[in-house]
C-alpha positions in Angstrom: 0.0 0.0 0.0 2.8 2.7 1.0 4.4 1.9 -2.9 0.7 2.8 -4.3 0.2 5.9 -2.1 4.3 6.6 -3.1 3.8 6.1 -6.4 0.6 8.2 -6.8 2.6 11.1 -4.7 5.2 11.2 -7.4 2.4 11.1 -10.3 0.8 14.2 -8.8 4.0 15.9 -8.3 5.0 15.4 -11.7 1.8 16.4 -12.8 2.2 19.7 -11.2 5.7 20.3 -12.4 4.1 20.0 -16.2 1.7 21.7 -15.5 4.0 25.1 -14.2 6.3 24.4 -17.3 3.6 24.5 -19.4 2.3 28.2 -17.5 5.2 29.3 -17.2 8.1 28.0 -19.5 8.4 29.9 -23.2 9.2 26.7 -24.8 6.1 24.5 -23.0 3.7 27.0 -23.1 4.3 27.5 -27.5 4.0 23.3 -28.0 0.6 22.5 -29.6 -1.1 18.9 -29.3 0.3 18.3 -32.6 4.0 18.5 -31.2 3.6 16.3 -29.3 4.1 12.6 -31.1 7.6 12.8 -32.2 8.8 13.4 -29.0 6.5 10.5 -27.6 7.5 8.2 -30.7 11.5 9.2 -30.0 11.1 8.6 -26.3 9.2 5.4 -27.2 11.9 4.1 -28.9 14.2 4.6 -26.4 12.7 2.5 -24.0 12.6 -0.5 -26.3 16.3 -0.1 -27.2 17.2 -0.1 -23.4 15.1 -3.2 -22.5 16.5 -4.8 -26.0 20.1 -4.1 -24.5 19.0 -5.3 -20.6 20.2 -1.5 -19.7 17.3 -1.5 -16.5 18.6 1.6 -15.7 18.8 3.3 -18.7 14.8 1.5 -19.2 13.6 3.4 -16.1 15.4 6.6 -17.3 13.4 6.4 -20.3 10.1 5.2 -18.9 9.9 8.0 -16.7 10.6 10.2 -20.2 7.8 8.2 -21.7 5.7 9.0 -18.7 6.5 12.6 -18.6 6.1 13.1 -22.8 2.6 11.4 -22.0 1.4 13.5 -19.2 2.9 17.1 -21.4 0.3 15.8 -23.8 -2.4 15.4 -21.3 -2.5 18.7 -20.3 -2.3 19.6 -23.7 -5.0 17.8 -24.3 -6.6 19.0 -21.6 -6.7 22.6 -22.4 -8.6 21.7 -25.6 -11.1 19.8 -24.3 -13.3 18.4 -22.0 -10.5 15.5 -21.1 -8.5 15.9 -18.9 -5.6 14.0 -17.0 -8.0 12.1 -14.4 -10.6 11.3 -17.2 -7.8 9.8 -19.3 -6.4 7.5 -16.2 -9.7 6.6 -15.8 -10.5 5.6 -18.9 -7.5 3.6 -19.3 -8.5 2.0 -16.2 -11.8 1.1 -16.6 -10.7 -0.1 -20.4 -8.0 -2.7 -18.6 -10.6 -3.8 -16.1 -13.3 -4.4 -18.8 -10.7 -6.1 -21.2 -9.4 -8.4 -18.7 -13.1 -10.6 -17.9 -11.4 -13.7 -16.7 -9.9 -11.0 -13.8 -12.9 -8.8 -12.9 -15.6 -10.2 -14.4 -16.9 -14.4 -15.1 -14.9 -15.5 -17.6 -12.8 -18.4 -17.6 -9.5 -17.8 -19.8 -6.5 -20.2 -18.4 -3.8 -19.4 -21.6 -2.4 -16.8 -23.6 -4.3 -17.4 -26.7 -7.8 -17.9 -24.9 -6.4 -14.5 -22.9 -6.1 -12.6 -26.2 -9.2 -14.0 -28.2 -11.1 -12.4 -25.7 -9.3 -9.2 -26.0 -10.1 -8.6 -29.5 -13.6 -9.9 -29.1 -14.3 -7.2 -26.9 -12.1 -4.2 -29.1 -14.3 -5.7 -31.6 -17.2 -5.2 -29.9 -16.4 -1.7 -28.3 -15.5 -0.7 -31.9 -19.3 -2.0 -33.1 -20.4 0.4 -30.3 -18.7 2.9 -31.6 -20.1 2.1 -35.5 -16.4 2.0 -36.4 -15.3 -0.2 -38.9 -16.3 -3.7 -39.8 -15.8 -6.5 -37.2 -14.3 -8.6 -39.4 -12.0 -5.6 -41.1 -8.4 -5.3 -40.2 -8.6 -1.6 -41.1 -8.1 -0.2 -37.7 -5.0 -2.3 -37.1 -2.1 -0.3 -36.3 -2.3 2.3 -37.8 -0.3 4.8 -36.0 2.3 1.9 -35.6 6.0 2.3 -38.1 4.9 -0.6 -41.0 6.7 -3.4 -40.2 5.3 -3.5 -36.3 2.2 -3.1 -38.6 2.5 -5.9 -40.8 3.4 -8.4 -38.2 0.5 -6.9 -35.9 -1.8 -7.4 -39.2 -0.6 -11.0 -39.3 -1.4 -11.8 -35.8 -4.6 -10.1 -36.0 -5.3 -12.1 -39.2 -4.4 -15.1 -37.7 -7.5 -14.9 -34.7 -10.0 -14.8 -38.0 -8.1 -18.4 -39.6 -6.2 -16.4 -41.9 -3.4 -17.1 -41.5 0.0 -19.0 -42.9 0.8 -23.1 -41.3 4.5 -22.5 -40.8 7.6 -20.2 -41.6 8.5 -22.9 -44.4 5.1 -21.3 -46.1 6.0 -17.4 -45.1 9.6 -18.3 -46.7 7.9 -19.6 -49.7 5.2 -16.7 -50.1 8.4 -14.5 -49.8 10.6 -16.5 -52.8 7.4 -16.0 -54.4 7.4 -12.3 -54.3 11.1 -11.8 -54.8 10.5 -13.8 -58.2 7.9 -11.5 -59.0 10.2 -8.5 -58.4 12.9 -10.0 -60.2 10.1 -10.1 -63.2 9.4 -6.7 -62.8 12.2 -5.8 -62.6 13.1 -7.4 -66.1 10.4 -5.4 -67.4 12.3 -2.4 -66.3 9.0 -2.0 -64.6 9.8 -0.1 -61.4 6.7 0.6 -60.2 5.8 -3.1 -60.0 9.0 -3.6 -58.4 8.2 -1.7 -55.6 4.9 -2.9 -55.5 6.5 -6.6 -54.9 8.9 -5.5 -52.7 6.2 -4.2 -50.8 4.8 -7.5 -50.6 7.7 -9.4 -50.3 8.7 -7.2 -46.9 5.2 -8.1 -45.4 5.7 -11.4 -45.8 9.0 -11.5 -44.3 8.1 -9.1 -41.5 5.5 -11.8 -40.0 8.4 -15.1 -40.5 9.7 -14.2 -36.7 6.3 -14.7 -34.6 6.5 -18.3 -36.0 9.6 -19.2 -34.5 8.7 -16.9 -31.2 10.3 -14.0 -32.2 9.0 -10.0 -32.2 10.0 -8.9 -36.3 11.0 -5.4 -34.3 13.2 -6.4 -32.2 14.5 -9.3 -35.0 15.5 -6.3 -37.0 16.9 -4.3 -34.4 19.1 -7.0 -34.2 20.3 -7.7 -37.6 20.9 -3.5 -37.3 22.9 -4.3 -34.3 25.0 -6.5 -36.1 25.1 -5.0 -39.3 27.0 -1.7 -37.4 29.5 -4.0 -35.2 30.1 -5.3 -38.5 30.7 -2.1 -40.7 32.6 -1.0 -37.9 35.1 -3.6 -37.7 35.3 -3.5 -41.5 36.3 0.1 -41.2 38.8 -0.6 -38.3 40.5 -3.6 -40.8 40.7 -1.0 -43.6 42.0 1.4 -41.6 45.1 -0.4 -40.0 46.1 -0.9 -43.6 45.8 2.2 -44.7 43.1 1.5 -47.1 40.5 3.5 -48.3 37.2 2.2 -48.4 35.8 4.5 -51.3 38.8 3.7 -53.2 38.2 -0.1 -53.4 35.7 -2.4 -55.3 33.0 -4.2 -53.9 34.7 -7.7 -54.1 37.8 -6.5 -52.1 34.7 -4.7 -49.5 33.8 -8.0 -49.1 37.1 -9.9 -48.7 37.1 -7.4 -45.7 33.3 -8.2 -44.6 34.3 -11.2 -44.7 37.0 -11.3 -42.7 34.8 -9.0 -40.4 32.4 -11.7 -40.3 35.1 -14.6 -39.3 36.4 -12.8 -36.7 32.7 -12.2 -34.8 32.1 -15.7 -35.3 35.8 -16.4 -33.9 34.8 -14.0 -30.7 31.3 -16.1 -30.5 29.4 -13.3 -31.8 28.5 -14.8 -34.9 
């Protein structure tokens, strides 16, 4: 109980702080809603990359960042309308408590997947309440997500209606499948197509990591990761030699890749 009344303590102080930046600092009191989402997005971002590198510290640096960038836009918000910051915590609150039945309410959900069927039959249901879109339409998916968080989110969305691939052999075969047909395209000096195809081919591939367990996100991040430990040892190989990479083809590149490559594995960094 004394880390729930702690924790509410700091919420209202930091509340408060915002809330005098935002009177009384130049710079706060010019940001418009609209300001707001790059900051949120960047600060976002952040976080993931902290808890993708176990930096807990660095996480609840960020979080708190998160938290602050959210609570700026509240009051925001709340100068421009009828909601304000208590109305959005509620709201949140009550939407957790409704979309968690098997918690508050009768229902009986004892896995993950049984956990998140429910879960979409309700947003389905709260968005027929609403007269949004279709229930059975995807169109409301992640929209405000970068694409390929999108495409995998579309996939496992998909997936709850039957829609869905058997395995990652069949995902690595839709994707051969649209590589060939940029490759055609491609021959047709059709670039349009191409992109098109590529566009396909990168949707397909973005949903191959939930089948083996893995988040496509953070599966990229990754290959990033690697990609820049990589360039940079390249760099540090040409540079003991006195080479310059802009000076050398793309075969002697990747005699130093390569070697790059051989001596990650070497370190067990593969």
């Amino acid at each position: 109980m004394s880390n729930d009344l702690n924790a509410a303590q700091a919420f209202v102080k930091l509340l408060a702080v915002v809330t005098e930046l935002r009177a009384r600092c130049p710079w706060d009191r010019e940001q418009k809603l609209a300001d707001t989402p790059p900051h949120l997005i960047e600060e976002v971002y952040e976080v993931a990359d902290a808890i993708a590198h176990g930096n807990l510290p660095h996480a609840a640096e960020e979080l708190g960042d998160v938290i602050a960038q959210c609570v700026f836009a509240g009051v925001i918000l709340a100068e421009n309308s009828e909601f304000d910051i208590a109305t959005v915590v509620r709201n949140a609150t009550e939407k957790l408590i409704r979309r968690h039945p098997h918690i508050y309410g009768d229902t009986h959900a004892d896995t993950v997947e049984r956990v998140l069927e429910n879960w979409e039959k309700i947003k389905q249901q709260e968005r027929e309440s609403k007269n949004a879109e279709s229930a059975t339409s995807l169109a409301h998916v992640g929209r405000g997500l970068p694409a390929m968080m999108r495409a995998e989110k579309l996939g496992e969305n998909a997936r709850r209606t039957g829609m869905d691939w058997a395995n990652i052999r069949e995902v690595l075969a839709k994707a051969r499948e649209e590589l060939d047909e940029v490759e055609q395209a491609l021959d047709r000096n059709d670039t349009a197509h191409a992109a098109e195809e590529l566009g396909d081919l990168m949707l397909a591939i973005a949903n191959a990591p939930r089948f083996i367990g893995k988040d496509a996100e953070q599966t990229l991040r990754a290959a990033c990761d690697k990609f820049v430990a990589r360039f940079d040892e390249v760099a540090r190989i040409a540079a003991s030699r006195g080479l310059d990479l802009k000076a050398m083809t793309p075969s002697e590149i990747d005699g130093l890749w390569n070697e790059a490559k051989a001596a990650a594995r070497a370190a067990g960094r593969q």
